[in-house]
C-alpha positions as CSV (number, residue, x, y, z in Angstrom):
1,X,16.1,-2.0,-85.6
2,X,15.0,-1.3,-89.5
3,X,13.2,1.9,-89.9
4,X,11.0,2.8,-93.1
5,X,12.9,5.7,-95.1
6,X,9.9,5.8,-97.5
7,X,8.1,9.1,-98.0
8,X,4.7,8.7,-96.7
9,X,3.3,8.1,-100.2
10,X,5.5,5.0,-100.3
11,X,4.2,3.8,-97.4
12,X,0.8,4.0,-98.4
13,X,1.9,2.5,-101.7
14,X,4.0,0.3,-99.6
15,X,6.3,0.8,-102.9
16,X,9.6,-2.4,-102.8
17,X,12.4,-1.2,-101.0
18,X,15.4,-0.8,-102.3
19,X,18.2,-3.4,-102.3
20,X,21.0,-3.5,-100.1
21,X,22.1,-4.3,-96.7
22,X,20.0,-1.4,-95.3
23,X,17.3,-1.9,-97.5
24,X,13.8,-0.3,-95.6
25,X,11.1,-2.4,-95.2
26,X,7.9,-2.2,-96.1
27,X,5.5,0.6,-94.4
28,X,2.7,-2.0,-93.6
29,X,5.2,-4.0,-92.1
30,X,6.2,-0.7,-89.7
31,X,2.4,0.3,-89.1
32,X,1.4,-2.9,-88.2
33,X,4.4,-3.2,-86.1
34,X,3.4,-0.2,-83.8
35,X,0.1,-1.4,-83.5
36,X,0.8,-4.7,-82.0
37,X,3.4,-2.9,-79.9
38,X,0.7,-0.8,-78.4
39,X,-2.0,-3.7,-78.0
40,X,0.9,-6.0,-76.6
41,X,1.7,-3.4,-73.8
42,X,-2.4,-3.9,-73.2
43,X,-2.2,-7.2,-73.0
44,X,0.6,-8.2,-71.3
45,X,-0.1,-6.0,-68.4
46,X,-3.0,-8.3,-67.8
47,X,-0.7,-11.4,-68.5
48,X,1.9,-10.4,-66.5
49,X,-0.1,-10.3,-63.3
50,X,-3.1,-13.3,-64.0
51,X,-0.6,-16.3,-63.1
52,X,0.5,-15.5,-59.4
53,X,-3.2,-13.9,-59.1
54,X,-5.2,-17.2,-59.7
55,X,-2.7,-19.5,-58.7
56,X,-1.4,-18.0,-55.2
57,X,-4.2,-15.4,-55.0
58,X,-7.1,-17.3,-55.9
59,X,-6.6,-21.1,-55.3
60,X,-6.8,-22.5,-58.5
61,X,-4.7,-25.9,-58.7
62,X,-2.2,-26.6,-61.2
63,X,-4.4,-29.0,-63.7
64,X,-7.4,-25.6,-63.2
65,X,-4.3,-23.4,-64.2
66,X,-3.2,-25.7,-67.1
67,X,-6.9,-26.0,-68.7
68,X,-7.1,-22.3,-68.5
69,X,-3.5,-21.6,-70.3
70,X,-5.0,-24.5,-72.7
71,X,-8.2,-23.0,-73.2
72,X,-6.3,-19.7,-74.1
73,X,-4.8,-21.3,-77.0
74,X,-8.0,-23.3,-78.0
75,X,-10.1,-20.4,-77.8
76,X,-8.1,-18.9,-80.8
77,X,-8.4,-22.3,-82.8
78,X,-11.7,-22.1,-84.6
79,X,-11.4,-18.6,-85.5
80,X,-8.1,-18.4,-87.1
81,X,-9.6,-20.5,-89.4
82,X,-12.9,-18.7,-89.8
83,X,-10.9,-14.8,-90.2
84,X,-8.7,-16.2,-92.1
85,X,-11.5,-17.6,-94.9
86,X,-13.5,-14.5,-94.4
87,X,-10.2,-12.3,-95.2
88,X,-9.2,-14.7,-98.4
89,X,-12.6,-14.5,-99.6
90,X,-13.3,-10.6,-99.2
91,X,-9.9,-9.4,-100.0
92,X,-10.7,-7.4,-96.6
93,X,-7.6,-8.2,-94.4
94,X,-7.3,-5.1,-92.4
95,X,-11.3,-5.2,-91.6
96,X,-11.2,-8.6,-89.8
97,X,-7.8,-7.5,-88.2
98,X,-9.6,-4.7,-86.6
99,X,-12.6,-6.9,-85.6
100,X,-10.2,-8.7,-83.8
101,X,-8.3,-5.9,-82.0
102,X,-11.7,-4.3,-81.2
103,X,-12.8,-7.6,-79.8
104,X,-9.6,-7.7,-77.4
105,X,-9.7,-4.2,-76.4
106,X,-13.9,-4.8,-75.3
107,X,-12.8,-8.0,-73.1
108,X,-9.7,-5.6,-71.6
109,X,-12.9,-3.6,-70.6
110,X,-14.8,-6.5,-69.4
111,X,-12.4,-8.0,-67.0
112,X,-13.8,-5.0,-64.9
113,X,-17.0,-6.6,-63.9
114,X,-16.0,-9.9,-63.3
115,X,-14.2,-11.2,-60.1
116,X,-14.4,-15.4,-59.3
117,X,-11.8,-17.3,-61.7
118,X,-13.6,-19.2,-64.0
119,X,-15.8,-15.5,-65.2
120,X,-12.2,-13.8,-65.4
121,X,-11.5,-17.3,-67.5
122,X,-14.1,-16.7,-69.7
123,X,-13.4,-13.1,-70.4
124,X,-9.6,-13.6,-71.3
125,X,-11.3,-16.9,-73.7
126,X,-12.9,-14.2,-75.7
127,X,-10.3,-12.0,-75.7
128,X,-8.1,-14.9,-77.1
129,X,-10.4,-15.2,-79.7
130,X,-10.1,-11.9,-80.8
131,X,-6.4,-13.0,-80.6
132,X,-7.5,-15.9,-83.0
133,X,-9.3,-13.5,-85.6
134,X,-6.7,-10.9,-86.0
135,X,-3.5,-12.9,-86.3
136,X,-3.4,-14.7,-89.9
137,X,-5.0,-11.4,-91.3
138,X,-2.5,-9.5,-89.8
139,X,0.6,-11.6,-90.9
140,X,-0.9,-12.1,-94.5
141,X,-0.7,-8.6,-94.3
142,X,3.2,-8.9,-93.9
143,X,3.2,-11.7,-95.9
144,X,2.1,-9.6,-99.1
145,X,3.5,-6.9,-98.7
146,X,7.1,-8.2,-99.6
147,X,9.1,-10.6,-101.9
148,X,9.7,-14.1,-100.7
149,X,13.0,-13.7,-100.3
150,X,12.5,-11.2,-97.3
151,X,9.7,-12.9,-95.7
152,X,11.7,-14.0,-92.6
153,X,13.5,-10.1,-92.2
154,X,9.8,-8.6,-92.4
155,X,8.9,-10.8,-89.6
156,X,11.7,-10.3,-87.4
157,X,11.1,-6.4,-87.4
158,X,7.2,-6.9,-87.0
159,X,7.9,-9.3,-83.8
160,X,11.1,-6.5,-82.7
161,X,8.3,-3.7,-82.7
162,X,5.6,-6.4,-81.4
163,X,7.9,-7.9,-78.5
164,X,9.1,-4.0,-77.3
165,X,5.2,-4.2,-76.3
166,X,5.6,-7.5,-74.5
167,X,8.6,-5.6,-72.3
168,X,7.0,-2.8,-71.6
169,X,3.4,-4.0,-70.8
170,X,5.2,-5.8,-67.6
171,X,6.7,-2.8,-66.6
172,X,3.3,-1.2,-66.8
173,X,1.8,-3.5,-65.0
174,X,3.9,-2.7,-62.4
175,X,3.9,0.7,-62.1
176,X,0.7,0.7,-61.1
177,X,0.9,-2.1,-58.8
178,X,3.4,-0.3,-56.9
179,X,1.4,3.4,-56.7
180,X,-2.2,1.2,-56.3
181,X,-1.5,-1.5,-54.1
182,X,-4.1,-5.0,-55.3
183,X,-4.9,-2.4,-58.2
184,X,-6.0,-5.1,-60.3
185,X,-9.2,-2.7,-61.2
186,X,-6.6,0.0,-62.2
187,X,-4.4,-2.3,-64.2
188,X,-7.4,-3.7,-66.4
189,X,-8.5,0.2,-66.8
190,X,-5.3,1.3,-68.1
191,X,-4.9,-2.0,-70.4
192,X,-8.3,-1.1,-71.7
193,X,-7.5,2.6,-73.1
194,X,-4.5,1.3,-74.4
195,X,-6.0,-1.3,-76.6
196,X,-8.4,1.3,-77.8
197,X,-4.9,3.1,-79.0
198,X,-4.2,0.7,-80.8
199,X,-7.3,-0.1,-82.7
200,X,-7.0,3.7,-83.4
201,X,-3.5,3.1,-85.2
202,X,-4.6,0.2,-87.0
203,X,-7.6,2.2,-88.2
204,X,-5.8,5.2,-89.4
205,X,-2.2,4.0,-90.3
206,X,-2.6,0.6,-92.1
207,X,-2.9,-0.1,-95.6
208,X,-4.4,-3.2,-97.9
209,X,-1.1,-4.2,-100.1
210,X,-2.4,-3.0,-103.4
211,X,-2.6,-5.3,-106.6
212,X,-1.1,-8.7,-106.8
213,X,1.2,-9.9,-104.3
214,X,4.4,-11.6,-104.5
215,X,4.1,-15.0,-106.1
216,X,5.5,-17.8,-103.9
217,X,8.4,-19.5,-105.6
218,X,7.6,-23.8,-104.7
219,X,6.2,-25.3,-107.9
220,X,3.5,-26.6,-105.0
221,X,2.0,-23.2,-104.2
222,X,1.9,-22.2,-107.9
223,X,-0.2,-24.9,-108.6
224,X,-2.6,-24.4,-105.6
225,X,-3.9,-20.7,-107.3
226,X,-6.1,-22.4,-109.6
227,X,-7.2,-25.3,-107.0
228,X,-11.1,-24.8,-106.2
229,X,-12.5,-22.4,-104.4
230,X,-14.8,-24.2,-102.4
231,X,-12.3,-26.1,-100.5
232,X,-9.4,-24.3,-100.0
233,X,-8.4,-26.4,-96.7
234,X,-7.8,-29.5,-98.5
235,X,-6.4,-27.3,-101.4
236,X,-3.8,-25.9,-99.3
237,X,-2.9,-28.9,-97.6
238,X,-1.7,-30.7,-100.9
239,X,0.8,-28.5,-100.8
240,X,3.9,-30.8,-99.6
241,X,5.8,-28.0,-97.4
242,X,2.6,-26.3,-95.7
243,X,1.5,-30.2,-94.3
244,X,5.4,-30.7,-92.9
245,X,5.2,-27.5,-91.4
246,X,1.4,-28.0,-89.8
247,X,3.0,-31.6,-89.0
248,X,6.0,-30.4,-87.0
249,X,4.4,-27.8,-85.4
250,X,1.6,-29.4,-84.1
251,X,4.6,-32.1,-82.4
252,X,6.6,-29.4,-80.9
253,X,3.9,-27.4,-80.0
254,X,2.5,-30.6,-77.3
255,X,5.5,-30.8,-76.0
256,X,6.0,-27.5,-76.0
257,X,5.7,-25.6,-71.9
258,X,3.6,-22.6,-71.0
259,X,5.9,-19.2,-70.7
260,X,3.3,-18.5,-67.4
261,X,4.3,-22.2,-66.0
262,X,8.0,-21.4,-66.1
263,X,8.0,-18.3,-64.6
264,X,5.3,-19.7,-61.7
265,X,8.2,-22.5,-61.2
266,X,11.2,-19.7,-61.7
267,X,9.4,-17.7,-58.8
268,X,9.1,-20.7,-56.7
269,X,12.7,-21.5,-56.8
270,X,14.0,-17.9,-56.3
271,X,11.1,-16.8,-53.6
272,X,10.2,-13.9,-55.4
273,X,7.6,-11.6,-53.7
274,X,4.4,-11.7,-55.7
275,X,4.9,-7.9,-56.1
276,X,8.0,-8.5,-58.7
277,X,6.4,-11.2,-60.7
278,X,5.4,-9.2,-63.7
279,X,9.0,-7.9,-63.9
280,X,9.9,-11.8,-64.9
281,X,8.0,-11.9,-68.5
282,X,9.8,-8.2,-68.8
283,X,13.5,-10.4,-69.5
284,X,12.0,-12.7,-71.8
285,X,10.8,-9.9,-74.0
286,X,14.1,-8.1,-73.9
287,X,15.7,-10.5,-75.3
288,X,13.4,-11.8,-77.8
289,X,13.7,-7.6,-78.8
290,X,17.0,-7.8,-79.4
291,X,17.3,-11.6,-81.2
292,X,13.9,-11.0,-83.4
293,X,15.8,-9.4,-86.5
294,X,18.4,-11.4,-86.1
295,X,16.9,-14.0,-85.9
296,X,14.5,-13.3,-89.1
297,X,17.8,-12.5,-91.3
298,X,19.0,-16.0,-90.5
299,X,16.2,-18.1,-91.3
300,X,16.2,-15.7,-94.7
301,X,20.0,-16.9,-95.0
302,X,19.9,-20.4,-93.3
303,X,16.5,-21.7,-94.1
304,X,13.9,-21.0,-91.9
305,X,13.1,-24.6,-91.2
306,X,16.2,-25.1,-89.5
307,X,16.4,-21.9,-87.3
308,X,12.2,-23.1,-86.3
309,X,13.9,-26.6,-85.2
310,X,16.8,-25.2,-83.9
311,X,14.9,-22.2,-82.2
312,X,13.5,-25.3,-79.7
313,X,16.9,-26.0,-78.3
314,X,16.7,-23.3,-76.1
315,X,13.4,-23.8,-74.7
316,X,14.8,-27.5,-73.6
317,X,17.8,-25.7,-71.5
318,X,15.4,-23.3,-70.3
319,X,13.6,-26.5,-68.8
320,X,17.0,-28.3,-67.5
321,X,18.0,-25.1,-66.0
322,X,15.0,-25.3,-63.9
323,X,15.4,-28.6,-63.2
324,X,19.2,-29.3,-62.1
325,X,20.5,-28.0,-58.6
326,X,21.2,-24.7,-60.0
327,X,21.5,-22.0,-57.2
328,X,18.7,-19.9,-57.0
329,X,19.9,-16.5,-58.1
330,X,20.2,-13.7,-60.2
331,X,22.0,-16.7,-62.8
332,X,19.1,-18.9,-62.6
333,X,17.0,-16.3,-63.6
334,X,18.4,-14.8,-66.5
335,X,19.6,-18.0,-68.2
336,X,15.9,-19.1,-67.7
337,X,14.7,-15.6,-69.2
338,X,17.2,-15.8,-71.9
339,X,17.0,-18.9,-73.2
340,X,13.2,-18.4,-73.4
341,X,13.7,-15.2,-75.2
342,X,16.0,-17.0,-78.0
343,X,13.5,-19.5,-78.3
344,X,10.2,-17.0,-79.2
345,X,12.6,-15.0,-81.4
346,X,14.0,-18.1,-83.4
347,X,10.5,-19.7,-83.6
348,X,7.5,-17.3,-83.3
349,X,8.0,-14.9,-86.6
350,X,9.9,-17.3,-88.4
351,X,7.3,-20.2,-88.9
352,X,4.7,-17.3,-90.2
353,X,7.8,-16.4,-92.6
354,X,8.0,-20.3,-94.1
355,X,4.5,-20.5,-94.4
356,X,4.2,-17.3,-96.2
357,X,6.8,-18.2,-99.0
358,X,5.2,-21.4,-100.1
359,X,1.8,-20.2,-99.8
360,X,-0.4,-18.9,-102.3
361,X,-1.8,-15.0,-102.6
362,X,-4.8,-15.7,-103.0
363,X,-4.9,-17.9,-99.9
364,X,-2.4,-16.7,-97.6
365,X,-4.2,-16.2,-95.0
366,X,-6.4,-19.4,-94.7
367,X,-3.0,-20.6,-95.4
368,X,-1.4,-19.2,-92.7
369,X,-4.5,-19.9,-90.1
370,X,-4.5,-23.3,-90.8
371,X,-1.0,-23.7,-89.7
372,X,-1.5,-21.3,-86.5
373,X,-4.7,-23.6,-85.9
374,X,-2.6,-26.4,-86.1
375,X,0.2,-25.4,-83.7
376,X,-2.5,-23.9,-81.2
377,X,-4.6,-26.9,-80.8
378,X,-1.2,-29.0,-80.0
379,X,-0.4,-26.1,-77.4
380,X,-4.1,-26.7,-75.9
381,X,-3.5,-30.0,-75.3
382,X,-0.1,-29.7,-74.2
383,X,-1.3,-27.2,-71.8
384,X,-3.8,-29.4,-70.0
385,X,-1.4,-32.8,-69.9
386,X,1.1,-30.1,-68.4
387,X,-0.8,-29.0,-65.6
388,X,-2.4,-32.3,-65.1
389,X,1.0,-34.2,-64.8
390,X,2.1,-31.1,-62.5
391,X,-0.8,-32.1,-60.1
392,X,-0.3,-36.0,-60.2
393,X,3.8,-36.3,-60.3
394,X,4.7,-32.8,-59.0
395,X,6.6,-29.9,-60.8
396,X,10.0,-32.0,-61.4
397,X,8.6,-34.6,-63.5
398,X,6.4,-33.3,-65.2
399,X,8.8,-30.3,-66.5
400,X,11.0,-33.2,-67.2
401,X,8.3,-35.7,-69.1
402,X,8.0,-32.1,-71.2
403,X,11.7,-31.5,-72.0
404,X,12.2,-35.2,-72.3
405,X,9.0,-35.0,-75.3
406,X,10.4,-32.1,-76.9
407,X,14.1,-33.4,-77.6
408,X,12.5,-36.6,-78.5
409,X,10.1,-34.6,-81.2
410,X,13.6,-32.4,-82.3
411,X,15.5,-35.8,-82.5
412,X,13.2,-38.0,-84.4
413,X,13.2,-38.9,-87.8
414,X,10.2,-36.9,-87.9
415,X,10.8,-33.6,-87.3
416,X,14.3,-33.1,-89.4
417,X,12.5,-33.5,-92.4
418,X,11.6,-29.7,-92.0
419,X,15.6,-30.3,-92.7
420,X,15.5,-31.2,-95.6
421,X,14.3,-28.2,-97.2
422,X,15.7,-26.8,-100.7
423,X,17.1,-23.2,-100.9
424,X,18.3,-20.8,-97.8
425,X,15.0,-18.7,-98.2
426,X,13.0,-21.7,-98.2
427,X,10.9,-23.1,-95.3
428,X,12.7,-25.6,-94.3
């Protein structure tokens, strides 16, 4: 783990780091760090628990399940794009950040008064959009406040600090399902304060990058800055490397299968009592802790097109693992958790990273919520014809139709153009 060794007025400065292997980064990057660490323990201690809940506590079929993981990842779609144009055009990244996180914290609040699925569905919807709202300001945030050439390490820690969140929410979770037994009431209380926390910490710890930010280094991106202002969509998308990643993204992300679908399929196989289930998401996270940074400093080195594509590989054995006549175990298990891990650490902060080095300052963050649009529209869909194809064909095939998609997508003369990137730093 990188920590800042900047004085405090360097963080606020967010002054360059110094060179060398040890190099500290940024202050934004740290702050903003700790504050999705605190809002990820929120929300994951409602995540952790709302799969085995509606499935096995309240009913709701597969396809019902699959629409509502879909509708999680639609719900953010409109709005990336609409925070991220609102952030570009104001210069006021950190105040549609907060709208967002304010936005999730009040839903944490909400899921108190509402008890049949579909109200609980609506609630989490919103909270998704404040999901949707906060994330390209936030990783513009990141984005600017470093050189290209560390884009990928500055991610890596960010999703390090963010993912220790995503372990320890879980573990939350259940602490207080073991002292409250069916406390879902107490878990959605708890989640709630903490989300406030970390409004608070955003509020009081993060900074606006000041001045200009790094320019990006693809002839493409330079060209974009003086491209017009009333249509910066179609202004960012002629740039050649921001279309193949929307492109690829968008493929993989169809084919790409629901963390909550796995582990409702790993629990099946192993019999796990419901009362263990949020411990499963708690593996996942370790390991995409421990691989984030590494992870990061490879797609710096390697190109971070190649370790995005390669980052999928994982997430296919994950799916065979569950699959083939594997002993149900403590083996099955973590080989399931771990390759799942790999695959959020080698994909998640990394695509942000090769968007954020071709992209212009001045629209970064559209830039940057375009492509998340892009990916989470694909994972919408590819939600829905998962849990559709679960309820028509059964579990088997239709974990298999999915893995069978996705090495189709990675194999295809499609997707390797992401391959055929220029430059280690570079996106692809």
């Amino acid at each position: 783990m990188y920590l800042s060794t900047s004085r405090a007025a360097d963080i606020a400065a967010d002054a360059p780091a110094p060179r060398g292997p040890l190099r500290a980064v940024p202050g934004t990057v740290i702050a903003l760090g700790l504050v999705s660490l605190v809002t990820d323990v929120s929300a994951e201690m409602v995540t952790a628990v709302l799969p085995l809940y509606l499935v096995a506590g309240l009913g709701m079929s597969p396809l019902a399940f699959g629409a509502l993981d879909g509708l999680h990842q639609g719900a953010t779609a409109l709005l990336r794009l609409a925070g991220g144009r609102i952030a570009d055009r104001t210069r006021r990244r950190k105040l549609v950040a907060g709208a967002g996180y304010a936005l999730s914290a009040a839903c944490k609040g909400a899921l108190l008064a509402v008890a049949t699925p579909w109200s609980v569905a609506a609630v989490l919807a919103a909270d998704r959009a404040g999901k949707g709202l906060r994330t390209a300001p936030r990783d513009a945030l990141i984005s600017l406040s470093c050189p290209p050439q560390d884009q990928g390490r500055a991610f890596g820690v960010h999703r390090a600090l963010d993912t220790a969140g995503a372990l320890l929410g879980p573990l939350a979770a259940f602490g207080v399902l073991w002292v409250v037994v069916d406390g879902y009431d107490a878990v959605f209380t708890v989640s709630c304060c903490v989300a406030l926390l970390g409004v608070a910490l955003l509020a009081l710890f993060v900074r606006e990058a000041p001045g200009a930010a790094p320019a990006a280094r693809r002839p493409a991106a330079h060209a974009a800055v003086g491209a017009p202002a009333q249509a910066p969509v179609r202004t960012l998308l002629r740039i050649p490397e921001l279309r193949r990643l929307c492109l690829t993204a968008a493929v993989l992300g169809l084919f790409t299968v629901g963390d909550a679908f796995l582990y409702l399929l790993l629990q099946r196989r192993l019999d796990l009592p419901a009362a263990y289930f949020p411990l499963l998401p708690v593996g996942t996270a370790a390991v995409f802790l421990a691989a984030a940074v590494p992870a990061g400093r490879y797609a710096d080195r390697l190109g971070r097109g190649r370790v995005f594509l390669a980052g999928h590989v994982p997430l296919i054995g994950a799916c065979l693992l569950l699959l083939l006549p594997v002993p149900a175990g403590l083996p099955l298990a973590a080989g399931v958790l771990v390759l799942l891990g790999l695959f959020y650490a080698a994909t998640d902060g990394v695509l942000m990273a090769a968007a954020g080095a071709v992209l212009p300052a001045g629209l970064r963050t559209t830039g940057l919520a375009v492509l998340q649009t892009a990916q989470a529209l694909a994972r919408f869909a590819g939600s829905v014809l998962f849990g559709a194809a679960w309820t028509l064909w059964g579990p088997g095939p239709a974990l298999a139709a999915a893995a069978g998609g996705l090495l189709l997508s990675v194999a295809s003369g499609g997707v390797p153009a992401l391959l055929r990137g220029r430059g280690p730093g570079g996106p692809s």
